[in-house]
N, C-alpha and C positions, 0 to 999 in steps of 0.2 A: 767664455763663450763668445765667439765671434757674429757679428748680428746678422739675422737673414741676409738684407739688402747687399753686406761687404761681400758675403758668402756669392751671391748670387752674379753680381756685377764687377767686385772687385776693384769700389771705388770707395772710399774716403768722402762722408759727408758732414753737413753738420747738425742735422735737423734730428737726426735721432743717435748722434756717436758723442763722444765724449761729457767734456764737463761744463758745456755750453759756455767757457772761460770763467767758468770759476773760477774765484782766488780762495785757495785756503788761505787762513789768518790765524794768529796766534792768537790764543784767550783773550790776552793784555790788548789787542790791537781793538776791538770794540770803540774802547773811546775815542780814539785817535780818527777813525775812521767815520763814525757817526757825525765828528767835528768838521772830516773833510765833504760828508753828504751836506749836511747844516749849512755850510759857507755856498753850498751853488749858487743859489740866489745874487749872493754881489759877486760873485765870481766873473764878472763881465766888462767888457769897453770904457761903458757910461760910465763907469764908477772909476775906472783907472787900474781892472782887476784881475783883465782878461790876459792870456798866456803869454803876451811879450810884455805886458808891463811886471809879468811873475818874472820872464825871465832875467829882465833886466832888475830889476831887485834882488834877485839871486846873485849876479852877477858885482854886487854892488853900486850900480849906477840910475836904480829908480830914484826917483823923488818924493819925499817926506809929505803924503797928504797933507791937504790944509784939513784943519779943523771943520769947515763945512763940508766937505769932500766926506768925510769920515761919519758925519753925524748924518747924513742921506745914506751912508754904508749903512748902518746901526739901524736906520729905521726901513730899506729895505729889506734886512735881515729880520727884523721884530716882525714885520706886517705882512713878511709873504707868508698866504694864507694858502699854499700848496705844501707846507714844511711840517715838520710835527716842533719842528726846533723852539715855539712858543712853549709848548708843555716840556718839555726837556727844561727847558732854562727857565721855569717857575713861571712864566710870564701870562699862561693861561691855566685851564685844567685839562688834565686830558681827555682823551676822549676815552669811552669803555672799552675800545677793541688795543689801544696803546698802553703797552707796560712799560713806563720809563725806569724800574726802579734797578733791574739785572743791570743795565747800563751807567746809572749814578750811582749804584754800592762800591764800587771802590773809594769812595769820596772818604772812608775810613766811619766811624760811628756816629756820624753827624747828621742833622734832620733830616726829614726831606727836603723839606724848604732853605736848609743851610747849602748841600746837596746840588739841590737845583742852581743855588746861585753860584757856588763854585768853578758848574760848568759854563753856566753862560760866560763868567767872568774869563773863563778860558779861551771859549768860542768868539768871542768879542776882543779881547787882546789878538787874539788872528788877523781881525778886521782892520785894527786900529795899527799893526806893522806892518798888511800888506800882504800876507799869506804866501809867505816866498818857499816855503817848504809844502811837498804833495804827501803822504803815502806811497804814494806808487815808486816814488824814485828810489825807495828801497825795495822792492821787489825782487823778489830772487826766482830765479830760475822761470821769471815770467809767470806763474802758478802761486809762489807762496810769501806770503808778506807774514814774516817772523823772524826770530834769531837764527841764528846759525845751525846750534842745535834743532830746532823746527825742521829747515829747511834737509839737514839729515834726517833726521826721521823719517821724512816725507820719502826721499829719496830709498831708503829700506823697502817702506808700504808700497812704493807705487810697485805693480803689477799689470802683467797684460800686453797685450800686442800693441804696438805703437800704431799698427791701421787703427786702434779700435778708439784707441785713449792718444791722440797727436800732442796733448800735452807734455805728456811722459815724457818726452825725446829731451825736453828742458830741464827734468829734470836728471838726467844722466851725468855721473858725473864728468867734469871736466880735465883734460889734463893742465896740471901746471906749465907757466912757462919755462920753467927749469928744465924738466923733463923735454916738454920740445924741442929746447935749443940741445939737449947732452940725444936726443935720438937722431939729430940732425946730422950732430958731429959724430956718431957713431957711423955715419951712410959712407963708403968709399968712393974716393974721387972717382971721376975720369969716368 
């Protein structure tokens, strides 16, 4: 069903069309991603953490925090009191309306308190090398952060006019390079 307003004007918006950039994610990606919400907090200048010192860690050319550097990471991470990340990582309780546990069962049959510390211990080794890797930079098709498989899938389900859904166009699939160069040389000179 095409929405009144496209109907009527035959524009493309975004306040009532699409998937207001959703990303689908695979099952698996939960922790991964929760890790990458968690870390905003030192994610910045002050700390040595913000996107050119990622990129350059990427790159292999950051430099190894100092030990003090790291332990003002640690305790901005513990203390921002905007995060749920304290209850995640055992560090507080949670609050009634937060359910950490969908999140920490994969941790395999182990406490919750064993659980909780697993992740922090995760979340915090992030801290302590610099956080050179995002989520996002695996990203497919701009929409789906999952396996290959996933991102097929995705590409079967999606449905619908590209006015209606402008994400869909990403996922379409793409041709190989191979094929462009052999349709190329099939084009007659001259």
């Amino acid at each position: 069903m095409i929405p009144q307003p496209f109907r009527r004007h035959r524009r493309v918006g975004h306040l009532f069309q699409g998937r207001y950039k959703a990303i689908v994610t695979e099952a698996g990606a939960a922790w991964e991603l929760s890790r990458y919400v968690h870390l905003n907090p030192v994610r910045v200048g002050a700390l040595g953490l913000d996107k050119a010192a990622r990129k350059l860690e990427a790159a292999g050319m950051g430099a190894k925090a100092e030990a003090g550097l790291v332990r003002e990471r640690l305790a901005r991470l513990r203390g921002y009191r905007w995060s749920s990340y304290r209850a995640y990582a055992g560090l507080a309780e949670a609050p009634g309306w937060l359910t950490t546990e969908e999140l920490l069962a994969p941790s395999g049959g182990l406490s919750r308190r064993a659980r909780a510390r697993v992740y922090r211990e995760e979340v915090e080794a992030a801290v302590r090398s610099g956080l050179a890797e995002s989520p996002w930079e695996r990203l497919e098709a701009q929409v789906v952060l999952g396996t290959a498989e996933v991102v097929g899938r995705m590409r079967r389900l999606a449905a619908g006019e590209v006015a209606e859904q402008p994400q869909r166009k990403w996922l379409r699939a793409r041709p190989s390079w191979e094929s462009v160069v052999a349709a190329v040389e099939r084009v007659p000179e001259g």
